[in-house]
Backbone of each chain as nested JSON, in Angstrom:
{
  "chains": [
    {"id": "A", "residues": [
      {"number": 1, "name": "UNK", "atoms": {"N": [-34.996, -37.063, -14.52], "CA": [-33.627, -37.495, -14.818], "C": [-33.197, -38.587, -13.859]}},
      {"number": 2, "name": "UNK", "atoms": {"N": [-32.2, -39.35, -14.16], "CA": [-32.104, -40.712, -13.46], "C": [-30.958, -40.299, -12.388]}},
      {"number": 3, "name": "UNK", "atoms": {"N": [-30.907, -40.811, -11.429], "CA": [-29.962, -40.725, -10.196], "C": [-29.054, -41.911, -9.868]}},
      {"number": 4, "name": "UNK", "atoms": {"N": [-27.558, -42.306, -9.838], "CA": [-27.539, -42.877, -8.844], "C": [-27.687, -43.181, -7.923]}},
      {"number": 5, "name": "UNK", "atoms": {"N": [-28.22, -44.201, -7.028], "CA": [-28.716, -44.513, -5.486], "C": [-27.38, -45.445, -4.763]}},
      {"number": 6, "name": "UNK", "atoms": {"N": [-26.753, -45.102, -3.963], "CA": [-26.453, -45.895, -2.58], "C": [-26.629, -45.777, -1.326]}},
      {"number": 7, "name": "UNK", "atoms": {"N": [-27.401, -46.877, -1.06], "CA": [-27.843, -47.099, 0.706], "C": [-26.913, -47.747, 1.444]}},
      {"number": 8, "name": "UNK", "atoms": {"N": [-26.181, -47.302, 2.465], "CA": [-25.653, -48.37, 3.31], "C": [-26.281, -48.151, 4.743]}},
      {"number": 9, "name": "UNK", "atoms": {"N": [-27.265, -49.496, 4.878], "CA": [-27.868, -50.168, 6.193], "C": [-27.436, -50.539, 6.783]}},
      {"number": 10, "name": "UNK", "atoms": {"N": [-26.921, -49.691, 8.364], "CA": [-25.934, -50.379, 9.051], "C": [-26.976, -50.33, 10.58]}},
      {"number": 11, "name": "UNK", "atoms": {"N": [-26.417, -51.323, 11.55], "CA": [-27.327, -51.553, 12.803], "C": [-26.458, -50.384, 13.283]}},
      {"number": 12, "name": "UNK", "atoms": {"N": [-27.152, -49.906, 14.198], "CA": [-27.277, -48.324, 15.256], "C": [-25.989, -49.202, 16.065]}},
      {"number": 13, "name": "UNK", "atoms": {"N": [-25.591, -48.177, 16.993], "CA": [-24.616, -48.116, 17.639], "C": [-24.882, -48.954, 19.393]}},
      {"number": 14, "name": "UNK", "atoms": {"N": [-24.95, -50.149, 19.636], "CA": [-25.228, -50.301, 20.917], "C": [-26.061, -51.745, 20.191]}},
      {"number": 15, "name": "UNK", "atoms": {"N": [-26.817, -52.012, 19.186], "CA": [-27.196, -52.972, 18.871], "C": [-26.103, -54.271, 18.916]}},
      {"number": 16, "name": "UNK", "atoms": {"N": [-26.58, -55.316, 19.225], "CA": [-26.017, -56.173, 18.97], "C": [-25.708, -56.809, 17.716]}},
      {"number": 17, "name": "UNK", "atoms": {"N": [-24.948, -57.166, 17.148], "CA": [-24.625, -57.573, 16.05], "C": [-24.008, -59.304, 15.891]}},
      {"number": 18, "name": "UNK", "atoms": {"N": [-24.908, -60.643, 15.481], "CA": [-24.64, -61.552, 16.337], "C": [-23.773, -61.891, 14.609]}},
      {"number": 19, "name": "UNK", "atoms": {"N": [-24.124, -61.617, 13.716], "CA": [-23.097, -62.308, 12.168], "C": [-21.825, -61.295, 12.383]}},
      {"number": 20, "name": "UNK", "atoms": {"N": [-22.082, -60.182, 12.852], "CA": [-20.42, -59.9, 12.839], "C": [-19.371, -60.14, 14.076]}},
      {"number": 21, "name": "UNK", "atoms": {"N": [-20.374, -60.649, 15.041], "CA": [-19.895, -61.561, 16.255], "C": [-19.068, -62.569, 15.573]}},
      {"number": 22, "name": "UNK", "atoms": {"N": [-19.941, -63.572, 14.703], "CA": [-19.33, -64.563, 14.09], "C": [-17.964, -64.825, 13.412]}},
      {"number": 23, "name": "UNK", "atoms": {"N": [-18.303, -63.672, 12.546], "CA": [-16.933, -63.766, 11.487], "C": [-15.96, -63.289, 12.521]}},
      {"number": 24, "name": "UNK", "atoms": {"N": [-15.95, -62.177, 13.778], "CA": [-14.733, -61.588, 14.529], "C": [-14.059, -62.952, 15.115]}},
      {"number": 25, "name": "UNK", "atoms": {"N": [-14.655, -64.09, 15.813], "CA": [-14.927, -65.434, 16.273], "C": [-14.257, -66.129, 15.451]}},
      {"number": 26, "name": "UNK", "atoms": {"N": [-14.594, -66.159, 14.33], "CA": [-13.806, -67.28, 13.334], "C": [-12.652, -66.749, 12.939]}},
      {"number": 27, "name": "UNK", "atoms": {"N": [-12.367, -65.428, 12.853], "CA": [-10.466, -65.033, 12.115], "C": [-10.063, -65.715, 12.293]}},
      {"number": 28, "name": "UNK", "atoms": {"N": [-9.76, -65.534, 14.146], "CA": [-8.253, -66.176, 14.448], "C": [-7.791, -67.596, 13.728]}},
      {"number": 29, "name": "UNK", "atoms": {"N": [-9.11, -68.159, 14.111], "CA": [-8.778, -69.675, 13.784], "C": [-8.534, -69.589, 12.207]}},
      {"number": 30, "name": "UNK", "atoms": {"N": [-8.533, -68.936, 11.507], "CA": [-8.243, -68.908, 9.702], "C": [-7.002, -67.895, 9.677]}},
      {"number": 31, "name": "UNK", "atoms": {"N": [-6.007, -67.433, 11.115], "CA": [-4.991, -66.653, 10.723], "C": [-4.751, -65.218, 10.642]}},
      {"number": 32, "name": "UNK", "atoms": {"N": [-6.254, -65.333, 10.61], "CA": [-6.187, -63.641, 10.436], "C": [-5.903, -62.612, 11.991]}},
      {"number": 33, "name": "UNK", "atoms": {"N": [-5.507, -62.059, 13.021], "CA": [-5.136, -61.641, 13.661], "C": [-5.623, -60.081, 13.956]}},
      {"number": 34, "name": "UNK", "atoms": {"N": [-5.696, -59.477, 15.003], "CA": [-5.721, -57.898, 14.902], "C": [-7.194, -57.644, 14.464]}},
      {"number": 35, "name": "UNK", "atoms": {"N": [-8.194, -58.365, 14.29], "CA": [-9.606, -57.453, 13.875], "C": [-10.059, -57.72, 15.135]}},
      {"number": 36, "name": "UNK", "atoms": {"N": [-11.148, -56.17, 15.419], "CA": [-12.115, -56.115, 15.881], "C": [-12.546, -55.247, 15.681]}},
      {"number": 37, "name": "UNK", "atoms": {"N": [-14.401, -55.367, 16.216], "CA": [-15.396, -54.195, 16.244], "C": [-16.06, -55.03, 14.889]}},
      {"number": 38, "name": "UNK", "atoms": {"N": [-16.012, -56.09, 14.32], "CA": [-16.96, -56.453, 12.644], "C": [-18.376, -55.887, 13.111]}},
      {"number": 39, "name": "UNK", "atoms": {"N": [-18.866, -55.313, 12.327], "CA": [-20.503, -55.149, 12.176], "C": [-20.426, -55.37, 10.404]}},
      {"number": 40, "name": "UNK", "atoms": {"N": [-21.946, -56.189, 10.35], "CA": [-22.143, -56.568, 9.238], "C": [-23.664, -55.223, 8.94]}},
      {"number": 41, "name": "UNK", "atoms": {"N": [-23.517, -55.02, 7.672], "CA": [-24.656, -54.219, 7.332], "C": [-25.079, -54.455, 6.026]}},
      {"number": 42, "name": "UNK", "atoms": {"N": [-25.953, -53.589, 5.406], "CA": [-26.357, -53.924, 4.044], "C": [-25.897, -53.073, 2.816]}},
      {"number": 43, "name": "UNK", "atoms": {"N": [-25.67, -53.239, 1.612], "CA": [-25.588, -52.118, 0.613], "C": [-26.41, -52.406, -0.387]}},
      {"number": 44, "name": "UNK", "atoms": {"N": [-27.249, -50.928, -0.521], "CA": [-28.463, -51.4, -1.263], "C": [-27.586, -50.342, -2.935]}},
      {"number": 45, "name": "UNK", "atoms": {"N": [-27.931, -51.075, -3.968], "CA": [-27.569, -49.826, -5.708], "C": [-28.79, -49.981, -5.926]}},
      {"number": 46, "name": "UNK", "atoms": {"N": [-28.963, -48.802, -6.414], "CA": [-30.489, -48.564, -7.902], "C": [-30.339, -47.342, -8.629]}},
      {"number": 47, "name": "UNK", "atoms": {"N": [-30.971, -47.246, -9.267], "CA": [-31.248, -46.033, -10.261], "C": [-32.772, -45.425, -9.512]}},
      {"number": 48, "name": "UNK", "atoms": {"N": [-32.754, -44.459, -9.679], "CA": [-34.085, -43.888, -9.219], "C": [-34.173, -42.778, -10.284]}},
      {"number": 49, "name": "UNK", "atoms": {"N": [-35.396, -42.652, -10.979], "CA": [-35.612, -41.145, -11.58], "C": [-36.642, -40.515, -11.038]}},
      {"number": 50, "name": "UNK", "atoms": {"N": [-35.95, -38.925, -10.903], "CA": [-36.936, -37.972, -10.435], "C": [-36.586, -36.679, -11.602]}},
      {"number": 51, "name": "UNK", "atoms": {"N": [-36.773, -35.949, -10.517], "CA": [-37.089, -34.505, -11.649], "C": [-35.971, -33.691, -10.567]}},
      {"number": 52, "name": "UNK", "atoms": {"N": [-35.495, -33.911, -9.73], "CA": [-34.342, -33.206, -9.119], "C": [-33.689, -34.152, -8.116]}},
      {"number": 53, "name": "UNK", "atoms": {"N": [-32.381, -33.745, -7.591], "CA": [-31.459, -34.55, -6.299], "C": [-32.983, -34.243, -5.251]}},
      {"number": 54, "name": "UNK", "atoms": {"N": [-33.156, -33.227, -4.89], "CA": [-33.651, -32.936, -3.786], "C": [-35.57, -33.915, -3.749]}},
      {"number": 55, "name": "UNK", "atoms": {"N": [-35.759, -34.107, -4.811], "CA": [-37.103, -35.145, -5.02], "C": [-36.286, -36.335, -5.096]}},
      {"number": 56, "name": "UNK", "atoms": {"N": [-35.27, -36.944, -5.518], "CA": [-34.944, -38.038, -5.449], "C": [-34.586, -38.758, -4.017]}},
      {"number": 57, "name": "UNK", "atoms": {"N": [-33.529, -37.637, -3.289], "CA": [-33.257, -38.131, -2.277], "C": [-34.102, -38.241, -0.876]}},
      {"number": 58, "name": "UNK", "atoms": {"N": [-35.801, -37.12, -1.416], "CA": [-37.106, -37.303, -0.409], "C": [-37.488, -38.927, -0.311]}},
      {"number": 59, "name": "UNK", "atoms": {"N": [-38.002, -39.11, -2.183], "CA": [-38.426, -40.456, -2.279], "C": [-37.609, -41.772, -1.424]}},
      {"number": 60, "name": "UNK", "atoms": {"N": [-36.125, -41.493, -1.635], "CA": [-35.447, -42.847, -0.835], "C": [-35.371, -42.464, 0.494]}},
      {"number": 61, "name": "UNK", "atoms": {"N": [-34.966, -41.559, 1.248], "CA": [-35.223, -41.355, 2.438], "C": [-36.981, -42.052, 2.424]}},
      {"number": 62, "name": "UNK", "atoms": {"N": [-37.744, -41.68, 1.945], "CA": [-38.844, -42.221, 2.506], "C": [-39.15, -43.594, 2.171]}},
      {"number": 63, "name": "UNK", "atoms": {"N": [-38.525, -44.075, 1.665], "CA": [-38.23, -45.607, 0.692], "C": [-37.275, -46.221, 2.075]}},
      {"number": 64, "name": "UNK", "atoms": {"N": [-36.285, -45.629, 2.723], "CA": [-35.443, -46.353, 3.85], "C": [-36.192, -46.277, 4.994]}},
      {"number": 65, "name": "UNK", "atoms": {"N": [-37.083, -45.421, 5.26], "CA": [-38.188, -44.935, 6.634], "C": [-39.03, -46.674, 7.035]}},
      {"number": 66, "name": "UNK", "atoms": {"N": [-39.958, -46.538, 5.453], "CA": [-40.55, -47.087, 5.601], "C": [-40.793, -48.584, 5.164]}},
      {"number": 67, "name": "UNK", "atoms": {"N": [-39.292, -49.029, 4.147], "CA": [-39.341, -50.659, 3.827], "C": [-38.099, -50.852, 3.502]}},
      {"number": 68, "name": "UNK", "atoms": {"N": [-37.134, -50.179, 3.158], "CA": [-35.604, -50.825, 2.952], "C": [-34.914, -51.369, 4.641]}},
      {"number": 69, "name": "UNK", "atoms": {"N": [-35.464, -50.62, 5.483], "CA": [-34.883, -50.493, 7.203], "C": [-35.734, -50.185, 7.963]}},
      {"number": 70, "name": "UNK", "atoms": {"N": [-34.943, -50.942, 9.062], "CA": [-35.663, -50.834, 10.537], "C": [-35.476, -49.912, 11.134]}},
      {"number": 71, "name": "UNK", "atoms": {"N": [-36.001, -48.619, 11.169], "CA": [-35.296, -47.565, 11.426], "C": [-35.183, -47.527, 13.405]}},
      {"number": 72, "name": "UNK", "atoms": {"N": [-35.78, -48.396, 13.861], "CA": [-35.432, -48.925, 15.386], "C": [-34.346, -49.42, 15.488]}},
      {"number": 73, "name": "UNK", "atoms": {"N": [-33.837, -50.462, 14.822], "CA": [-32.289, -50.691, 14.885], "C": [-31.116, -50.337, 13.855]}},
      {"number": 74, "name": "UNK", "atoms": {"N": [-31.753, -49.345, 12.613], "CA": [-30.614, -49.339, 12.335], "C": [-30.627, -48.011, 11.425]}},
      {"number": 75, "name": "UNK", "atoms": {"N": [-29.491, -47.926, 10.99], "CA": [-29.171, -46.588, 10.146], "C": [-29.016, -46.328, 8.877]}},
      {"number": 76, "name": "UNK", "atoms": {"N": [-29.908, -45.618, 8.126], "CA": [-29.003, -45.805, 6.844], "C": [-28.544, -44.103, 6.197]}},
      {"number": 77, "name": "UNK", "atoms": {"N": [-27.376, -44.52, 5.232], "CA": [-26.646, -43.532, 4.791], "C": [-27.067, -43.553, 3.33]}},
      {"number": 78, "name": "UNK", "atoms": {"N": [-27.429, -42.211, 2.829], "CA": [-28.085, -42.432, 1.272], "C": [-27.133, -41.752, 0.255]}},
      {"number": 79, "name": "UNK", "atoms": {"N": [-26.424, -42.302, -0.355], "CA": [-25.468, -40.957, -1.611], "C": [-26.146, -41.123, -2.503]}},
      {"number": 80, "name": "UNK", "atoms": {"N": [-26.532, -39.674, -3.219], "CA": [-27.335, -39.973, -4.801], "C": [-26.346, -39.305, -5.563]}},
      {"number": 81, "name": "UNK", "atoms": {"N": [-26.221, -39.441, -6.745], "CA": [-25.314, -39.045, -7.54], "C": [-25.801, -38.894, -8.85]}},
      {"number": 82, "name": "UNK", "atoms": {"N": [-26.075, -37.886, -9.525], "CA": [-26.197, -37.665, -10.965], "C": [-26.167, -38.528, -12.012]}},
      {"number": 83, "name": "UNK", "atoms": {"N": [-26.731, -38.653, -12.814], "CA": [-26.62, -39.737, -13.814], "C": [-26.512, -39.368, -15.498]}},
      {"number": 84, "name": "UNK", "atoms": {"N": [-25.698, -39.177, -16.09], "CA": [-25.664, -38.729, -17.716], "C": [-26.978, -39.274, -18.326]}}
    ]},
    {"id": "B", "residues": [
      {"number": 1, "name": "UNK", "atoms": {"N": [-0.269, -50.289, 14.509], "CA": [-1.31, -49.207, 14.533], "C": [-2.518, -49.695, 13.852]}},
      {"number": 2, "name": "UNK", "atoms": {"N": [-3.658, -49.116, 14.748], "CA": [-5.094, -49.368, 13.764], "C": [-6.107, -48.579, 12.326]}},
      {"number": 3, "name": "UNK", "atoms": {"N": [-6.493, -49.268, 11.845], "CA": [-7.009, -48.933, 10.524], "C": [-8.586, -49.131, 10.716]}},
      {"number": 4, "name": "UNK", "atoms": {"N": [-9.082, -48.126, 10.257], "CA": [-10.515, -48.413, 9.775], "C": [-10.688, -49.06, 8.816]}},
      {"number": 5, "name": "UNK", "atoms": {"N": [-11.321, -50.209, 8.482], "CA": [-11.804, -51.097, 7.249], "C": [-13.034, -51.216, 6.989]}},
      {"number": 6, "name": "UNK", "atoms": {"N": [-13.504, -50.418, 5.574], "CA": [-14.795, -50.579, 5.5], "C": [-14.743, -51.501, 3.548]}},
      {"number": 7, "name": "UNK", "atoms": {"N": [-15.341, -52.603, 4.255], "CA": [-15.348, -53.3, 2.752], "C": [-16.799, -53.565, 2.173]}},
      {"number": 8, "name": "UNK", "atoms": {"N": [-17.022, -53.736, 0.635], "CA": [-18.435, -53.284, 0.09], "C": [-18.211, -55.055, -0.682]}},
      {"number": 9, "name": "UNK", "atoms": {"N": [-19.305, -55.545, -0.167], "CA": [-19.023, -57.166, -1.064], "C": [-20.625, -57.0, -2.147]}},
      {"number": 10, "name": "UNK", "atoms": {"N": [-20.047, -57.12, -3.425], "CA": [-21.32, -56.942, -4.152], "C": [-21.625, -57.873, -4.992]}},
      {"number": 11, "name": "UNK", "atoms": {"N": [-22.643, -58.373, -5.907], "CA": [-22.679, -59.81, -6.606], "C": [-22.393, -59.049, -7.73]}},
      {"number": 12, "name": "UNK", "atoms": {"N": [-21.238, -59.672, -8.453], "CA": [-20.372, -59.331, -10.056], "C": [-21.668, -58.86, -11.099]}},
      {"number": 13, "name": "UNK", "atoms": {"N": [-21.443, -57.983, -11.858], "CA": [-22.424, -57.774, -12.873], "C": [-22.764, -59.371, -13.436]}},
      {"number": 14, "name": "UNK", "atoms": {"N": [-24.121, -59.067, -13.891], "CA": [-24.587, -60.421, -14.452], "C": [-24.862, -61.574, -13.867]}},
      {"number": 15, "name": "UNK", "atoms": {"N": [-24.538, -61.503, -12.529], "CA": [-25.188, -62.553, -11.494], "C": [-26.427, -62.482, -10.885]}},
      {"number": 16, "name": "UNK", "atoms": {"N": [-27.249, -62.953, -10.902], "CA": [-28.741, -62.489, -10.604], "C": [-28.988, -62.817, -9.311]}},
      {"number": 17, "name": "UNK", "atoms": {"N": [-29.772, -61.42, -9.009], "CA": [-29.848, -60.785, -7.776], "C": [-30.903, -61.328, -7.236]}},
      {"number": 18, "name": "UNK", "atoms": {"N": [-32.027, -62.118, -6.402], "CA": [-32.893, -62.48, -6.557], "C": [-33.863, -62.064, -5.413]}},
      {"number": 19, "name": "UNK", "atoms": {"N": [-32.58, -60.871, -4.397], "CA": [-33.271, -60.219, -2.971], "C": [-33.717, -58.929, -3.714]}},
      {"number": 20, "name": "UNK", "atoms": {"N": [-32.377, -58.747, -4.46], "CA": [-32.844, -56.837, -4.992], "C": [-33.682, -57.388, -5.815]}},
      {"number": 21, "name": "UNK", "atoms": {"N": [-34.066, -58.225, -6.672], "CA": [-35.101, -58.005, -7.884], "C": [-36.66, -58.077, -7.115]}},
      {"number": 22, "name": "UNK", "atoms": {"N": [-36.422, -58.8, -6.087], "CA": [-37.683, -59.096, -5.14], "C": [-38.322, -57.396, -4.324]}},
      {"number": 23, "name": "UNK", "atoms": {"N": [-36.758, -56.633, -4.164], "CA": [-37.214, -55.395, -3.428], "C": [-37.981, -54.461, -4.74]}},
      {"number": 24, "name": "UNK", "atoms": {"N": [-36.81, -54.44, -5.947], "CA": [-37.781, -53.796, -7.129], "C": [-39.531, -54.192, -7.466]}},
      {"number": 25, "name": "UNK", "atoms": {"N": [-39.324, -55.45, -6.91], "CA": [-41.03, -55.813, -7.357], "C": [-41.795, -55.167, -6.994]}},
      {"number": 26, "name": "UNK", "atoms": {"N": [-41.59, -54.677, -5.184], "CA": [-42.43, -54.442, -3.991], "C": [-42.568, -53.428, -4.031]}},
      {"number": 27, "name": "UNK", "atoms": {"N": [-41.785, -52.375, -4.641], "CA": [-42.093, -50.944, -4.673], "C": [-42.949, -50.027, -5.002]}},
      {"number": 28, "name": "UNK", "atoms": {"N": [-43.052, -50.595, -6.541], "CA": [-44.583, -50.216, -6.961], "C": [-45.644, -50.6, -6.274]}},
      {"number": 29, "name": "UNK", "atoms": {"N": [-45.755, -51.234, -5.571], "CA": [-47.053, -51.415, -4.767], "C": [-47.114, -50.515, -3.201]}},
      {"number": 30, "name": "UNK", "atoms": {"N": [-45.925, -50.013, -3.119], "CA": [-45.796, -49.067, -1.901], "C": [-46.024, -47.573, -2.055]}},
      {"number": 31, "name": "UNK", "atoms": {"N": [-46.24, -47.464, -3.761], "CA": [-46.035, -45.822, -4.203], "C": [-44.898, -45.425, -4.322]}},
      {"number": 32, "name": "UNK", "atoms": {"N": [-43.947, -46.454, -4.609], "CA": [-42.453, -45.969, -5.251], "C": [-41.815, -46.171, -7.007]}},
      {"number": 33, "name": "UNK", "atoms": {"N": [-41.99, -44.997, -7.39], "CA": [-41.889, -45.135, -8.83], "C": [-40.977, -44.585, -9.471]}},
      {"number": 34, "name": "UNK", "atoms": {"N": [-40.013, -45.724, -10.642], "CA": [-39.195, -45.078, -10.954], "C": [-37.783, -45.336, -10.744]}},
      {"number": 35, "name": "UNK", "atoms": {"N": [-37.886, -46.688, -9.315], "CA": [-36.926, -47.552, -8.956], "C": [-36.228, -48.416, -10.126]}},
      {"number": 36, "name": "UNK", "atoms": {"N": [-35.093, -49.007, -10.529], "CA": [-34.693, -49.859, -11.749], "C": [-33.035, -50.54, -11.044]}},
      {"number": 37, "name": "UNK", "atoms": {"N": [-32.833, -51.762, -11.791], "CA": [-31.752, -52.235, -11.427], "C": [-31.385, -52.487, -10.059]}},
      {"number": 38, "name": "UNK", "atoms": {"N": [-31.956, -52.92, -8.793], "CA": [-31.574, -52.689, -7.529], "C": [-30.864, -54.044, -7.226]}},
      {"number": 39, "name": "UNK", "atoms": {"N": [-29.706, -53.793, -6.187], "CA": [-28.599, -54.613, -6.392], "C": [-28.565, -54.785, -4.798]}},
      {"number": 40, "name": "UNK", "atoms": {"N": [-28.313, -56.072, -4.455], "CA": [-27.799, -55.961, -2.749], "C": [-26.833, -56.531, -2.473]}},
      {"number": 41, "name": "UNK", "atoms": {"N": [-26.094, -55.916, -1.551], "CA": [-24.673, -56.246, -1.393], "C": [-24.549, -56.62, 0.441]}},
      {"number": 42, "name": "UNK", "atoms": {"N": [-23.533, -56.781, 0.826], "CA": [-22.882, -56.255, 2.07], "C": [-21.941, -55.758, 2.638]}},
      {"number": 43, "name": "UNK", "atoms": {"N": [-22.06, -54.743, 3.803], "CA": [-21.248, -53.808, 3.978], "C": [-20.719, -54.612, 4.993]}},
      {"number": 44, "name": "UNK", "atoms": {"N": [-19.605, -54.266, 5.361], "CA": [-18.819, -54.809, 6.466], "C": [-17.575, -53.728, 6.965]}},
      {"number": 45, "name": "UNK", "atoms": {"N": [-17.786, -53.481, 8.244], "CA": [-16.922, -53.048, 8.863], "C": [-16.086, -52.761, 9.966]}},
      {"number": 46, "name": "UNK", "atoms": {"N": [-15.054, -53.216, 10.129], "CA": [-13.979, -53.221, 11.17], "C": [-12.536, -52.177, 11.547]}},
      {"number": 47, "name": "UNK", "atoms": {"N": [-12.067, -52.835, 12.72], "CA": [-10.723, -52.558, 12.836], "C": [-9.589, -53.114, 12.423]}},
      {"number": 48, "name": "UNK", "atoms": {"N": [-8.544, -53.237, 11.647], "CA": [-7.395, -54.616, 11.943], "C": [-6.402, -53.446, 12.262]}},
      {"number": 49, "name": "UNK", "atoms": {"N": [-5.36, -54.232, 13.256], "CA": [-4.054, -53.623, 13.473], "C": [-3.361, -54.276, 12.609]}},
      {"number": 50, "name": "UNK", "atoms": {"N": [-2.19, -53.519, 12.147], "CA": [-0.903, -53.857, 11.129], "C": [0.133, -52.824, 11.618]}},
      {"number": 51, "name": "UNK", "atoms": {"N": [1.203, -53.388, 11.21], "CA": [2.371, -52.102, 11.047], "C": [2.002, -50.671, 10.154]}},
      {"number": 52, "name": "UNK", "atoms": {"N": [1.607, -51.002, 8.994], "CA": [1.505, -49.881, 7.93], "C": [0.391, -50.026, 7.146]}},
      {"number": 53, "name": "UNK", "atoms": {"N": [-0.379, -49.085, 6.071], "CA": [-1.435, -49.6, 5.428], "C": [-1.149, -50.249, 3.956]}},
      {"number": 54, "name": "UNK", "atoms": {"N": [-0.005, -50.871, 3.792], "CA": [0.246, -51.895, 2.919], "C": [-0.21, -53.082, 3.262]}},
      {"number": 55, "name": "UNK", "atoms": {"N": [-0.026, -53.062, 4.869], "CA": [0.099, -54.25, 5.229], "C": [-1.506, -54.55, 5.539]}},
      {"number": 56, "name": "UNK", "atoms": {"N": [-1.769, -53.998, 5.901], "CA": [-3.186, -54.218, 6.359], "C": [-4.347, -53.782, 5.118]}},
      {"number": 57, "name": "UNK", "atoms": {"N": [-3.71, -53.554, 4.117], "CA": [-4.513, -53.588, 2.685], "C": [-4.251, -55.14, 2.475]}},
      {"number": 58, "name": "UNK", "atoms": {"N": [-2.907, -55.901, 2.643], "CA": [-2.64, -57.271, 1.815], "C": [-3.706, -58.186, 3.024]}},
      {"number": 59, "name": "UNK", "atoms": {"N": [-3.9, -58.017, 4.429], "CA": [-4.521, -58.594, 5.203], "C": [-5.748, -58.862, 4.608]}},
      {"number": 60, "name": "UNK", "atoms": {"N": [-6.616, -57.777, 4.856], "CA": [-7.93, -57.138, 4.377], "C": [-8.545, -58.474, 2.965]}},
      {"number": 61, "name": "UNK", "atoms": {"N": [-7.036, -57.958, 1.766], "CA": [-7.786, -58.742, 0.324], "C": [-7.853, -60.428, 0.867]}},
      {"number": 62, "name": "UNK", "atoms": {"N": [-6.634, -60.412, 1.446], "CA": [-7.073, -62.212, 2.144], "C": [-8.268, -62.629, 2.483]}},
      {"number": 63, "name": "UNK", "atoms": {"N": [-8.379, -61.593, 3.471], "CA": [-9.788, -62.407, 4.007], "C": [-10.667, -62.342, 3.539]}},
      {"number": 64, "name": "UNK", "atoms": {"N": [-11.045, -61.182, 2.361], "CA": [-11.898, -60.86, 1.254], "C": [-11.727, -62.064, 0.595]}},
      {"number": 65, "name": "UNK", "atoms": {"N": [-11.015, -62.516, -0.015], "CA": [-10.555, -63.97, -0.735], "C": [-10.855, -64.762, -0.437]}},
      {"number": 66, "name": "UNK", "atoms": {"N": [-10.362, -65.295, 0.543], "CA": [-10.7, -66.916, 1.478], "C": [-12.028, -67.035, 2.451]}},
      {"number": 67, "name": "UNK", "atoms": {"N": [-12.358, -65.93, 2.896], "CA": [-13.385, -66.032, 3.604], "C": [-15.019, -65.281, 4.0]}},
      {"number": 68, "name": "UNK", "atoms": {"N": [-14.437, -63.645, 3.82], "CA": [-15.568, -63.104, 3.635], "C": [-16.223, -62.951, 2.397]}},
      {"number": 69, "name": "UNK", "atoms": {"N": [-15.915, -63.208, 1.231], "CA": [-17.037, -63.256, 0.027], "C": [-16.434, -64.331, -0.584]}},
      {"number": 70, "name": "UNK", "atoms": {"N": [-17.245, -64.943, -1.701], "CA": [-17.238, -65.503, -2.806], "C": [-16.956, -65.817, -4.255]}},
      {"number": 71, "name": "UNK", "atoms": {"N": [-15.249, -65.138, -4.312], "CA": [-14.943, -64.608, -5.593], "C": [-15.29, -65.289, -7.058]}},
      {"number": 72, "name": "UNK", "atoms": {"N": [-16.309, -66.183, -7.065], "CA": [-16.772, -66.492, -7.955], "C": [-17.735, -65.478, -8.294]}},
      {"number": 73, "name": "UNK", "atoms": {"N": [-18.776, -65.116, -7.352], "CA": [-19.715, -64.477, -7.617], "C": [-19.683, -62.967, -7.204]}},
      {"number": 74, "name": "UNK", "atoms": {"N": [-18.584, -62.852, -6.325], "CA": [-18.659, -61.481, -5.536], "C": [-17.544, -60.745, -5.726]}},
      {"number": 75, "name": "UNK", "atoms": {"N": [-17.709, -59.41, -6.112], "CA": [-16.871, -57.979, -6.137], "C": [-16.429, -57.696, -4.761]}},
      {"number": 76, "name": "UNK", "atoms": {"N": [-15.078, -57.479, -4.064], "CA": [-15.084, -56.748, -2.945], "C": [-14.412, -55.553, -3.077]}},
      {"number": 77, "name": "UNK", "atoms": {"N": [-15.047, -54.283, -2.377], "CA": [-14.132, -53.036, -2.845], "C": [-13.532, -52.762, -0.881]}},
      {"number": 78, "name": "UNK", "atoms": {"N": [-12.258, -52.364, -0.922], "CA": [-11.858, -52.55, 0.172], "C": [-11.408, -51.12, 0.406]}},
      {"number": 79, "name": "UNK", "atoms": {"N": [-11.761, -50.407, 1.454], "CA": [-11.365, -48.669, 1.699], "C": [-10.943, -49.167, 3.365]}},
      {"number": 80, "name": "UNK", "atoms": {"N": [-9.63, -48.665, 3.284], "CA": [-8.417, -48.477, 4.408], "C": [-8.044, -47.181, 4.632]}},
      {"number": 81, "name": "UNK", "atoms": {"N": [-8.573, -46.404, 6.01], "CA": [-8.562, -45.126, 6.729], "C": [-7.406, -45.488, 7.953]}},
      {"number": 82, "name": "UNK", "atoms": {"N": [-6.577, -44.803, 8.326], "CA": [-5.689, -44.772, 8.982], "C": [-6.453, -44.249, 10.609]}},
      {"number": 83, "name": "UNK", "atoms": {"N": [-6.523, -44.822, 11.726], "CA": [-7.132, -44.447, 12.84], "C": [-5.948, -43.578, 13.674]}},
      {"number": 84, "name": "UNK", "atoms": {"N": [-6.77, -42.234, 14.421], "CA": [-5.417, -41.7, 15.32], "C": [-4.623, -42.531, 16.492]}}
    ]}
  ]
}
């Protein structure tokens, strides 16, 4: 049965983050006021089919281990969700 | 007061994806089967201070607008958490 997939790839806590350096850097000068802390990360969608949540969400956990992320710098968060 | 801002910038249905279609390629050759439709986006997330979370929702779509995505091509979904 088919699954929704969302990954969000975010860098670990203590990493440096030099693109969300950037954009925090550029607000002011465009007005914007009051941000900090930007970290930029990734959001991965797919469909995945398995035969249960618990085989689906093995396969992407092992799908983020070993080629969606760096699991040295960074983190990812997996929601699977049922699919009609 | 501060707000958690976590915004999801994604490419509009029907805009072709040409990182996720590249990750769908690679899979099958890793022993991942069963993958379909994979989409990549970016996550982004900060602090902004505002008075209230009206205000710092109307902040937020600005800069979603003018600067952090591409509203030609890009969806932004914007989630505003109230910090203690």
């Amino acid at each position: 049965m088919p699954f929704a997939v969302t990954v969000h790839v975010e860098l670990r806590p203590g990493i440096a983050d030099p693109q969300g350096a950037t954009i925090e850097r550029s607000l002011p000068a465009l007005g914007f006021g009051g941000v900090e802390g930007v970290r930029v990360g990734k959001l991965l969608r797919f469909t995945v089919d398995a035969i249960d949540e618990a085989a689906a969400r093995a396969e992407v956990d092992d799908m983020c281990a070993r080629f969606l992320t760096n699991p040295v710098i960074e983190d990812a968060t997996v929601i699977i969700e049922a699919l009609p």
